[in-house]
MILOFI-635757 format. One record per residue: y, z, x of N, C-alpha, C in turn. Coordinates in steps of 0.05 Angstrom, whole numbers, padded with zeros to 5 digits, always signed. Atoms other than C-alpha are relative to their C-alpha. Example, Ala and Ser with C-alpha at 12.3 -4.5 7.8 and 13.67 -1.06 7.14 Angstrom:
MILOFI-635757
-00024+00000+00018-00090+00156+00246+00024+00000+00018
-00024-00001-00016-00021+00143+00273+00022+00014-00015
***
This chain:
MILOFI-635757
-00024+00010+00014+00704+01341+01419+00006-00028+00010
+00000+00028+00005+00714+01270+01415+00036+00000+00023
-00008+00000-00016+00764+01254+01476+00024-00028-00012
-00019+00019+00012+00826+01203+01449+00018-00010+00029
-00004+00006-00012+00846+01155+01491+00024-00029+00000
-00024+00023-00007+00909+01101+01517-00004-00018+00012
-00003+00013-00023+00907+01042+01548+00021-00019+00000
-00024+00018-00005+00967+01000+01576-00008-00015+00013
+00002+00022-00013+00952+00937+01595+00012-00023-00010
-00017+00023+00007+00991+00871+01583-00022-00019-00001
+00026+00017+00004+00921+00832+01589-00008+00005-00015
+00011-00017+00021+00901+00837+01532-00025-00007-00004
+00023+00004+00001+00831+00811+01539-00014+00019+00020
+00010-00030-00019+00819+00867+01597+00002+00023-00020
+00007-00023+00004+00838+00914+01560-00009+00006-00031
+00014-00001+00028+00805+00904+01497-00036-00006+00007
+00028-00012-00009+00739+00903+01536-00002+00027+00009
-00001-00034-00010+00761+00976+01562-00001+00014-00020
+00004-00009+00029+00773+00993+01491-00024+00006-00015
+00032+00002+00006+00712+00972+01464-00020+00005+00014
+00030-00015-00027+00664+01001+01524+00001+00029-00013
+00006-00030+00011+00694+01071+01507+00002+00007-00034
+00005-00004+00039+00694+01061+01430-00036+00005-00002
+00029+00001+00008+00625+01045+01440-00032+00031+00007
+00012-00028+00003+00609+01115+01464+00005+00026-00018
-00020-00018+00016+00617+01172+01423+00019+00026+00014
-00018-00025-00010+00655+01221+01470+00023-00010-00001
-00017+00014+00006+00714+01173+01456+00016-00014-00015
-00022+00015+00026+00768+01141+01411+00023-00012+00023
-00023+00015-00024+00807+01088+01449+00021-00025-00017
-00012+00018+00016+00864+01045+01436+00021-00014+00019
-00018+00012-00020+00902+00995+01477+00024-00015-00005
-00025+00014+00003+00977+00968+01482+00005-00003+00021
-00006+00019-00036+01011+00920+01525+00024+00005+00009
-00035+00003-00025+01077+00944+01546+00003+00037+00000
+00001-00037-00009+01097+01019+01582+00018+00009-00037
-00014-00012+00023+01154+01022+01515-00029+00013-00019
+00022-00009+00014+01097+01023+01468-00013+00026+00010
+00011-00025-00008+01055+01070+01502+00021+00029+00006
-00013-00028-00009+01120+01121+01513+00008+00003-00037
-00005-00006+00031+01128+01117+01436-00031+00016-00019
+00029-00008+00014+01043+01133+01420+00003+00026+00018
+00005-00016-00008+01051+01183+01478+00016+00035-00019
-00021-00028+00014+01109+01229+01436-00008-00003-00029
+00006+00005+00029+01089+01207+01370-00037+00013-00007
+00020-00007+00007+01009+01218+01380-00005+00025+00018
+00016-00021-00015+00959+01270+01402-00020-00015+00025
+00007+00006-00015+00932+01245+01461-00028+00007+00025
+00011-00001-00015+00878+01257+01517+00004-00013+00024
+00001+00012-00018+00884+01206+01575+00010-00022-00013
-00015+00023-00003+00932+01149+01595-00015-00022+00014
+00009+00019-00020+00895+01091+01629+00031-00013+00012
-00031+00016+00000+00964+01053+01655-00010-00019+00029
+00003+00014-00009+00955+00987+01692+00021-00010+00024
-00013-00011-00021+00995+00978+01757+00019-00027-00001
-00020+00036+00015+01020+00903+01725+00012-00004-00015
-00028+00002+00022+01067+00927+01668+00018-00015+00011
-00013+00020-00009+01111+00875+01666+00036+00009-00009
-00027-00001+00012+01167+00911+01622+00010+00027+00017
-00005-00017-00015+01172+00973+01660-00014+00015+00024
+00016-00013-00033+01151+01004+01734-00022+00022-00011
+00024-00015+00012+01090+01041+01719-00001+00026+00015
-00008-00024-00011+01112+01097+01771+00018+00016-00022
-00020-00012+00022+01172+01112+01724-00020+00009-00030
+00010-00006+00026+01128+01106+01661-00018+00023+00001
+00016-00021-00008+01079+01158+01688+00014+00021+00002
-00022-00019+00000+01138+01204+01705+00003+00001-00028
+00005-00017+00035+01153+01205+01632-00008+00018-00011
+00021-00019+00015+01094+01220+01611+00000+00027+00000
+00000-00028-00004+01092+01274+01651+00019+00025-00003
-00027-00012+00021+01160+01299+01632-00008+00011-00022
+00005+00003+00031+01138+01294+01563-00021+00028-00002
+00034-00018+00012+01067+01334+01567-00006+00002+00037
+00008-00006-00029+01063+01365+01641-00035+00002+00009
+00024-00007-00006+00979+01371+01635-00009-00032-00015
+00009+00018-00004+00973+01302+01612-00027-00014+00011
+00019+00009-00017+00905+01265+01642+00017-00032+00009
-00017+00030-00005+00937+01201+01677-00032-00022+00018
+00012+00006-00015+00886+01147+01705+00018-00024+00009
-00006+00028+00001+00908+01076+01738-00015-00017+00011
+00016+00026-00010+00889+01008+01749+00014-00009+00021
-00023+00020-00027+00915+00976+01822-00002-00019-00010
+00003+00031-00005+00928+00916+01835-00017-00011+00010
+00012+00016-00019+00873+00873+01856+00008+00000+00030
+00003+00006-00026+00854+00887+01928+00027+00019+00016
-00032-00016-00017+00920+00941+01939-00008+00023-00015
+00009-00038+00013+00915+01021+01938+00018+00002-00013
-00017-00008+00010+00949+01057+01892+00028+00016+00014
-00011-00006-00017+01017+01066+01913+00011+00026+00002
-00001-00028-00013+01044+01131+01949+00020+00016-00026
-00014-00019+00021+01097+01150+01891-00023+00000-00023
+00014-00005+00019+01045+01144+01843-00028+00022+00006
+00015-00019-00020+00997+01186+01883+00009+00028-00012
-00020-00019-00009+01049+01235+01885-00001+00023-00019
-00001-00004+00020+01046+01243+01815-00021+00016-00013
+00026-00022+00016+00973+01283+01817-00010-00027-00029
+00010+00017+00021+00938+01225+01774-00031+00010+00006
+00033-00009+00000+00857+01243+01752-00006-00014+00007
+00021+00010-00004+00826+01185+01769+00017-00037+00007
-00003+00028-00006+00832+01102+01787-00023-00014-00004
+00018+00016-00006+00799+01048+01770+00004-00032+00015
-00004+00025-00013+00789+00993+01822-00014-00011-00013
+00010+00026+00004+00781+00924+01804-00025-00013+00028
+00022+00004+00016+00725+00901+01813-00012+00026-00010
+00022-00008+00008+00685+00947+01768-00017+00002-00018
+00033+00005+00019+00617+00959+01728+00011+00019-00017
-00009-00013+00033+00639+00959+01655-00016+00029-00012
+00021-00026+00010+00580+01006+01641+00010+00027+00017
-00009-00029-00015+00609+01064+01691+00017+00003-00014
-00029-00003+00007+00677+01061+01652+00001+00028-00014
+00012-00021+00019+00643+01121+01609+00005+00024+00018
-00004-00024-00026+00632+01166+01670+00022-00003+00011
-00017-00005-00016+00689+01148+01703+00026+00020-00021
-00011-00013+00014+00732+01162+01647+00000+00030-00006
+00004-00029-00003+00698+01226+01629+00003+00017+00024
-00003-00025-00029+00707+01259+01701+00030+00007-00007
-00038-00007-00002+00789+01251+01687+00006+00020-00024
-00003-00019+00016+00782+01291+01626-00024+00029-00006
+00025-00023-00004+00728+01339+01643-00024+00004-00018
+00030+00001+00007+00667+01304+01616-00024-00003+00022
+00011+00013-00024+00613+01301+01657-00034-00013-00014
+00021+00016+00007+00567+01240+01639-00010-00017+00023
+00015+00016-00023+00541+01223+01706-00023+00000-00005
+00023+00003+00007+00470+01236+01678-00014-00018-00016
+00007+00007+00024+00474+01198+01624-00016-00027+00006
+00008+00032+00001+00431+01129+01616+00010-00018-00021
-00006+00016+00016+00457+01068+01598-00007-00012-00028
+00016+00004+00028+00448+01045+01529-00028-00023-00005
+00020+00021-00003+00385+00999+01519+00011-00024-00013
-00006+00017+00021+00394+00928+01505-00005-00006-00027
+00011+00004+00031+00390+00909+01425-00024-00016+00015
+00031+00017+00011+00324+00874+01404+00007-00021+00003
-00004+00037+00008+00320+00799+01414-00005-00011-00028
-00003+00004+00025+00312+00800+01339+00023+00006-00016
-00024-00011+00022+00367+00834+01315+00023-00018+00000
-00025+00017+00002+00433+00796+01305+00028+00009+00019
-00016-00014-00015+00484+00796+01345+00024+00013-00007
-00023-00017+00012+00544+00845+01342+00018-00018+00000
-00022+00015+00009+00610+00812+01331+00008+00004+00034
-00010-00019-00033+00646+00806+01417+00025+00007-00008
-00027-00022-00004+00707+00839+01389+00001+00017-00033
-00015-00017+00025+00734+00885+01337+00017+00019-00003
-00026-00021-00002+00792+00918+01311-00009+00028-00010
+00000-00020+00004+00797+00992+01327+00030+00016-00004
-00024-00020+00000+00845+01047+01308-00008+00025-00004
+00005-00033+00002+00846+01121+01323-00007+00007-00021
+00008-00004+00025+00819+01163+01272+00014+00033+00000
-00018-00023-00007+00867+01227+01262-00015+00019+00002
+00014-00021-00003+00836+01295+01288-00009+00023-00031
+00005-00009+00034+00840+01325+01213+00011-00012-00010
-00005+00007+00019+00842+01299+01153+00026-00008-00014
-00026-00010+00008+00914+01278+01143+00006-00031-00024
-00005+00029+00018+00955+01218+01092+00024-00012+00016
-00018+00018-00012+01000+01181+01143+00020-00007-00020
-00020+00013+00014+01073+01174+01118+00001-00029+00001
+00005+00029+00004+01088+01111+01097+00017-00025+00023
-00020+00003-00032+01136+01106+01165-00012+00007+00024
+00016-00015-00022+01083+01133+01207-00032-00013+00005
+00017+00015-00012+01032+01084+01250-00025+00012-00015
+00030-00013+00005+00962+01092+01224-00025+00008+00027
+00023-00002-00032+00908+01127+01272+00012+00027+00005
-00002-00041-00019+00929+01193+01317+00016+00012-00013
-00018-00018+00001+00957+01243+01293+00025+00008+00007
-00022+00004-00019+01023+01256+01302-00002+00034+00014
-00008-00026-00014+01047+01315+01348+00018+00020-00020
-00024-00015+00004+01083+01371+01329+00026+00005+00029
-00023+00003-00026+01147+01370+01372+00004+00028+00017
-00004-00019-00010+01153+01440+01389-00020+00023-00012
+00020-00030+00011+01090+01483+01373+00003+00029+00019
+00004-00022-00012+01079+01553+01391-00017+00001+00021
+00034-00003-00006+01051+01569+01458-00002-00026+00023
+00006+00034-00010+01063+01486+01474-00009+00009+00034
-00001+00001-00033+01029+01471+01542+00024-00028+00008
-00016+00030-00013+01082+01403+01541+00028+00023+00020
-00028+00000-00016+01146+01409+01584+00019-00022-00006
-00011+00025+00015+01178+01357+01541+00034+00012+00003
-00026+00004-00005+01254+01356+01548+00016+00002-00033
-00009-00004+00023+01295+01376+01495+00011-00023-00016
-00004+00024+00006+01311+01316+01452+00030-00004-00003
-00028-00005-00007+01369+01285+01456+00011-00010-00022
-00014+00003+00023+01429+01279+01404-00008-00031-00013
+00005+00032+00012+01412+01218+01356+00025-00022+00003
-00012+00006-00007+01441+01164+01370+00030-00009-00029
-00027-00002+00028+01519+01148+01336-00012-00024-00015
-00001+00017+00017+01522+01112+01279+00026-00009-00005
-00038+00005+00005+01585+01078+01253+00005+00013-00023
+00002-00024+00014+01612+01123+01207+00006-00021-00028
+00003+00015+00025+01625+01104+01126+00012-00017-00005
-00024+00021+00011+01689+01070+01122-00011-00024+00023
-00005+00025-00016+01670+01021+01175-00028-00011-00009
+00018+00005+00017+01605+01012+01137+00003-00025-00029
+00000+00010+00024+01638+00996+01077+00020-00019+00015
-00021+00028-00003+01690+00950+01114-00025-00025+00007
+00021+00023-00007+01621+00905+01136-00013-00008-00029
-00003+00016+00037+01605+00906+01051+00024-00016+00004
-00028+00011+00006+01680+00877+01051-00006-00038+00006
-00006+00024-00017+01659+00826+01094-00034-00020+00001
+00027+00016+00004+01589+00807+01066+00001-00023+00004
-00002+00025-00002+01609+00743+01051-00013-00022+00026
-00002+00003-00029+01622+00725+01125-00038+00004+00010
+00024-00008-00013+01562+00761+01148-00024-00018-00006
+00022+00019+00014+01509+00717+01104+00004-00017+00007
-00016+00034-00005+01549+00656+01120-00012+00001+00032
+00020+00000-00017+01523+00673+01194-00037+00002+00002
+00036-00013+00003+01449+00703+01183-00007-00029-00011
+00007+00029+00005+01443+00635+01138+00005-00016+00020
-00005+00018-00013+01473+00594+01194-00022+00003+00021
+00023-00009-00015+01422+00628+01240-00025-00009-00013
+00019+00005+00017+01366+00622+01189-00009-00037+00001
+00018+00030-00007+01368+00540+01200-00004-00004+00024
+00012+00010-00030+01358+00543+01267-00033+00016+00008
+00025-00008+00000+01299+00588+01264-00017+00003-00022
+00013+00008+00014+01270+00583+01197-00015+00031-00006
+00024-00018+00014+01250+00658+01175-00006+00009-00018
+00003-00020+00030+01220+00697+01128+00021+00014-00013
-00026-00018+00001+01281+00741+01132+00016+00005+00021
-00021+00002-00022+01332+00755+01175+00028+00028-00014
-00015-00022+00011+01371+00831+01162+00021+00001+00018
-00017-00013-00018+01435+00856+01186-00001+00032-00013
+00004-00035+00017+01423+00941+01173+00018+00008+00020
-00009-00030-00007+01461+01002+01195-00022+00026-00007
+00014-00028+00013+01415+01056+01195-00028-00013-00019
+00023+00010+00023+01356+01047+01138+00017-00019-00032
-00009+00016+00005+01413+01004+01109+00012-00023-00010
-00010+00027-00002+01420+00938+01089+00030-00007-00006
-00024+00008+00009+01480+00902+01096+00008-00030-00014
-00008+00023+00014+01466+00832+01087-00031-00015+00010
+00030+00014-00005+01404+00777+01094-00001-00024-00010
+00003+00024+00005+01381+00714+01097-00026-00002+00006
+00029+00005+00011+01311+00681+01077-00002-00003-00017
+00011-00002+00035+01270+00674+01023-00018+00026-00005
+00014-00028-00007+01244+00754+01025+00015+00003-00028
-00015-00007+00015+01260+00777+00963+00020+00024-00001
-00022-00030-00012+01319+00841+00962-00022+00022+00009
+00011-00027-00002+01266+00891+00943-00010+00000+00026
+00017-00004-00025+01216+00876+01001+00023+00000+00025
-00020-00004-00012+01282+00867+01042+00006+00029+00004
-00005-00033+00000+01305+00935+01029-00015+00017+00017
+00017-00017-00011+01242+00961+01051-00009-00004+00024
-00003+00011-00027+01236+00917+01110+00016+00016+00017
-00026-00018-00012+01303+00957+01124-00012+00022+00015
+00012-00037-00010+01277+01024+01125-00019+00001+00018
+00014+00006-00016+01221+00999+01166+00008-00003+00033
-00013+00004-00028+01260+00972+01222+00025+00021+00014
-00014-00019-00009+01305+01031+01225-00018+00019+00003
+00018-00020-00015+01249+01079+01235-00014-00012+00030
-00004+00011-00024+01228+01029+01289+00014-00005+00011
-00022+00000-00021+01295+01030+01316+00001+00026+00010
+00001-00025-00014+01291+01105+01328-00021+00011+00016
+00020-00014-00016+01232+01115+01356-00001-00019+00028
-00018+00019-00030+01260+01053+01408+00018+00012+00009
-00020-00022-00013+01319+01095+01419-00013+00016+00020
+00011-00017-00019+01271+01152+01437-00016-00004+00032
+00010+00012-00023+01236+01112+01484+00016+00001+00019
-00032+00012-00017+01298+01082+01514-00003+00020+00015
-00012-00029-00018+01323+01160+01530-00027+00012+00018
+00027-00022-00017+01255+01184+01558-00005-00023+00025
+00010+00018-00025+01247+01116+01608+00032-00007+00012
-00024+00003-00013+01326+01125+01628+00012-00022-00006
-00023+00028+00006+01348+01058+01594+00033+00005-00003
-00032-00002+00000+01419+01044+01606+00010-00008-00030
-00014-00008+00034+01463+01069+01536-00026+00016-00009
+00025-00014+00008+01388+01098+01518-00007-00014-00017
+00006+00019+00018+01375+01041+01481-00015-00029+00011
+00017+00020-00008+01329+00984+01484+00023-00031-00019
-00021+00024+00017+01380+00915+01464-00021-00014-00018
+00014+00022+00015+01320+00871+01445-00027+00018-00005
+00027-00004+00011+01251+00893+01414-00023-00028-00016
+00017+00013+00017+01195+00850+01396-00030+00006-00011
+00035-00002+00008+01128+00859+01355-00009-00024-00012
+00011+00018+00004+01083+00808+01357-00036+00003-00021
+00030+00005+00018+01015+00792+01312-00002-00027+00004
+00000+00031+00002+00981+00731+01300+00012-00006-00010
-00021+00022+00016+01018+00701+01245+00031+00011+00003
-00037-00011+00006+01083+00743+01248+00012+00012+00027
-00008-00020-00022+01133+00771+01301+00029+00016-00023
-00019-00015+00019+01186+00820+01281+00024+00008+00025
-00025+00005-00022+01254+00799+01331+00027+00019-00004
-00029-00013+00011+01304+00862+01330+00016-00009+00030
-00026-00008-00025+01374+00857+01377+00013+00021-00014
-00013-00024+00007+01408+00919+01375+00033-00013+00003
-00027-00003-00010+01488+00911+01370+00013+00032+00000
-00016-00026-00013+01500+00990+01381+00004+00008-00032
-00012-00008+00024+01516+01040+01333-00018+00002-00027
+00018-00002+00021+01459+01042+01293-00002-00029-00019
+00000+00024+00013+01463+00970+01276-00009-00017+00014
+00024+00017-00019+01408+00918+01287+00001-00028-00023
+00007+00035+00009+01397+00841+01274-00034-00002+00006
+00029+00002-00012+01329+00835+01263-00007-00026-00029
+00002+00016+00012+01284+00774+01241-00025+00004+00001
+00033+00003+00008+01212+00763+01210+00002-00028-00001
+00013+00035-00010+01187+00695+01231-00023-00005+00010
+00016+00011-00024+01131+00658+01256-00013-00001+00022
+00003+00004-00029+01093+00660+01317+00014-00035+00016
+00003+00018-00005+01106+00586+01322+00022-00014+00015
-00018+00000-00013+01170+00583+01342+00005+00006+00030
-00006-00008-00031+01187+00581+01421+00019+00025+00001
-00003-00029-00004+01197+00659+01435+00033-00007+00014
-00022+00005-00014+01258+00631+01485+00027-00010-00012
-00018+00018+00018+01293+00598+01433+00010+00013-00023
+00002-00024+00023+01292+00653+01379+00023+00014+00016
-00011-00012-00015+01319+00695+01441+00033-00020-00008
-00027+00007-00002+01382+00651+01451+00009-00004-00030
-00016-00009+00033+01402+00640+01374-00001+00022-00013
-00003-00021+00000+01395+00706+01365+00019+00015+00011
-00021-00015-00034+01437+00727+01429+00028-00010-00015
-00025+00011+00000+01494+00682+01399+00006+00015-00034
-00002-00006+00032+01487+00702+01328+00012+00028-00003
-00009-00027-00008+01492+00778+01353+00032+00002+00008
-00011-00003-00003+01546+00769+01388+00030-00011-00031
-00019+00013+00027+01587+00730+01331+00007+00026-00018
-00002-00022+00018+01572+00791+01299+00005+00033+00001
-00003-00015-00011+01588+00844+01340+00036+00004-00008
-00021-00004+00006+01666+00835+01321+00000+00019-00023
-00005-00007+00021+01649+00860+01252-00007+00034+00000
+00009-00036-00003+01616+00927+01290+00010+00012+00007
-00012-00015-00008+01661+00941+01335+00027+00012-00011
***
């Protein structure tokens, strides 16, 4: 059975060679992200096998994120990467992890090493032979994504690739923690007093909109819209909405499982080449989020955003 695999690394050129080593065998399905949030959202959301987790997360302590995990799914496979030239340290130890890989090592072992943490054993195996000096060469990268264990049609809110979990099967070997109450929302009348006050609201999001120049720019409650600026048209707006409120909950979830203070993550960002997608949370089930550009200075988005939020935080609280 084909062995599905995590990797957390913030390098993303390491770990898209780790990716592609165990793609390229078949006892494996691998897939790598660069921050611990991410990976505590694929770990409750997917079906899993083994965590690789790199000892240089930059957004969260990689002791804590391991704890999670293990919270989450007590039989977990955990491996990590040190730091260049430093053991792994004693709370993470602590934690019963399968396996480590030290830096320096031989890309071609990554197979065996991997498989020992999940109880393959390919120490026999021989390396693959080089291609033909005729043949063409393969492409040095390519995009992978899990391939779900059966046959399923991914909601239209639901990442493509692993499978999702069932939260509470019969039987479960997890030790996952009972989930916790969703978070509040503002209730209807104060909903409809932020319609009252559209006007206002646009009159900001536009004033924001010339300083950063995006595609769109929402203020939602919930799957929501309340108001927007851009040139996005409503419909795709709308649906943008519902989008970023299913990725506001499954940020929530994160939040509560890595102890964030309120259980909430304030800022989120997803990045691509051409696009990022900039939410601030102001509480309450209500988020400022913007589709823009990579091109824009990331630091600068941050602070007109920060001010724009708050401007707008009168109309939440």
């Amino acid at each position: 059975m084909t062995k599905r695999i995590l990797i957390v690394d913030n390098d993303t050129g390491f770990s898209t060679i780790l990716a592609e080593t165990l793609n390229g065998h078949p006892a494996f399905e691998a897939l790598a992200v660069r921050s611990g949030a991410r990976a505590m959202e694929y770990v409750v959301e997917h079906s899993l096998d083994l965590v690789i987790v790199d000892m240089a997360l930059p957004d969260v302590a990689p002791a804590k994120l391991i704890a999670a995990i293990r919270e989450y799914d007590a039989e977990m496979a955990i491996m990590v990467i040190p730091l260049m030239g430093e053991a792994v340290p004693a709370t993470v130890e602590a934690l019963k992890i399968q396996g480590v890989l030290t830096k320096p090592f031989f890309v071609g072992d990554l197979p065996k090493l991997v498989g020992a943490a999940v109880g393959l054993d390919l120490a026999g195996e021989e390396p693959p032979p080089p291609p033909e000096p005729e043949e063409p060469a393969q492409p040095a990268r390519r995009r992978v994504r899990l391939a779900p264990r059966t046959p399923s049609s991914p909601r239209p809110d639901q990442p493509r690739g692993l499978k999702p979990r069932d939260y509470k099967p019969p039987n479960s070997r997890r030790t996952r923690r009972q989930a916790s109450d969703p978070s509040p929302v503002l209730p209807a009348w104060k909903i409809e007093q932020l319609h009252k006050h559209r006007d206002e609201l646009m009159a900001r999001l536009r004033q924001l909109n010339s300083e950063v120049r995006a595609e769109a720019i929402l203020l939602t409650v919930g799957g929501e819209l309340i108001a927007k600026a851009g040139r996005m048209p409503d419909d795709r707006a709308q649906e943008l909405a519902s989008l970023v409120a299913a990725s506001a909950e499954a940020a929530a979830q994160t939040a509560a499982f890595l102890g964030e203070r309120d259980g909430r993550f304030e800022q989120s960002l997803h990045e691509g080449n051409q696009y990022r997608l900039y939410a601030y949370s102001l509480g309450h089930g209500a988020v400022l989020s913007l589709a823009l550009g990579t091109n824009l200075p990331l630091g600068m988005v941050r602070h007109q955003t920060k001010l724009a939020a708050q401007d707008l935080m009168k109309f939440v609280k």
